[in-house]
C-alpha positions, 0 to 999 in steps of 0.5 A: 502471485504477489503476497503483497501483505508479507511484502509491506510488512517489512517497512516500518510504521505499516499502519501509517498510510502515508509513512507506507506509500512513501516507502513502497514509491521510494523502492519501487520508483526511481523517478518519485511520482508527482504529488497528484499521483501520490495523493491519488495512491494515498486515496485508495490505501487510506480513502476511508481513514481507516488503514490504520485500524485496518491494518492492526485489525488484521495483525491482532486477527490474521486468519480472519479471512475479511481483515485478509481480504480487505487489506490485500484489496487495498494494496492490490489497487495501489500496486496494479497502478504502481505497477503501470506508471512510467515512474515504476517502468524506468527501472 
């Protein structure tokens, strides 16, 4: 299993979704993926608005098991799509 929290914290400026999604896809894809794709990603991370206070929610409070938990949901969904599109595949 993938510990997809410890994974994205090595990027700079986690909290900002975009920042983030920007870097996951410059590493993990060597073709960038179309802005519609990115957009779709950016949606599921971020749809509510909120990653940002998320993702410091869980920092301040890491054993807490919801902030865990909704945080890991989150980037599961964007790297099981990532992981299955033709851009991440090339490589």
């Amino acid at each position: 299993m993938i510990d997809f929290v410890n994974f994205v914290s090595k990027f700079p400026s986690v909290e900002n979704s975009k920042k983030l999604l920007a870097g996951i896809l410059d590493l993990l894809c060597i073709i960038q993926p179309g802005a519609s794709k990115t957009v779709y990603l950016e949606s599921l991370l971020d749809g509510d608005g909120k990653w940002n206070e998320l993702w410091k929610q869980y920092q301040a409070h890491p054993n807490n098991e919801d902030f865990k938990m909704m945080v890991i949901n989150r980037l599961r969904k964007i790297f099981d799509i990532i992981f299955i599109m033709p851009e991440y595949q090339v490589m």
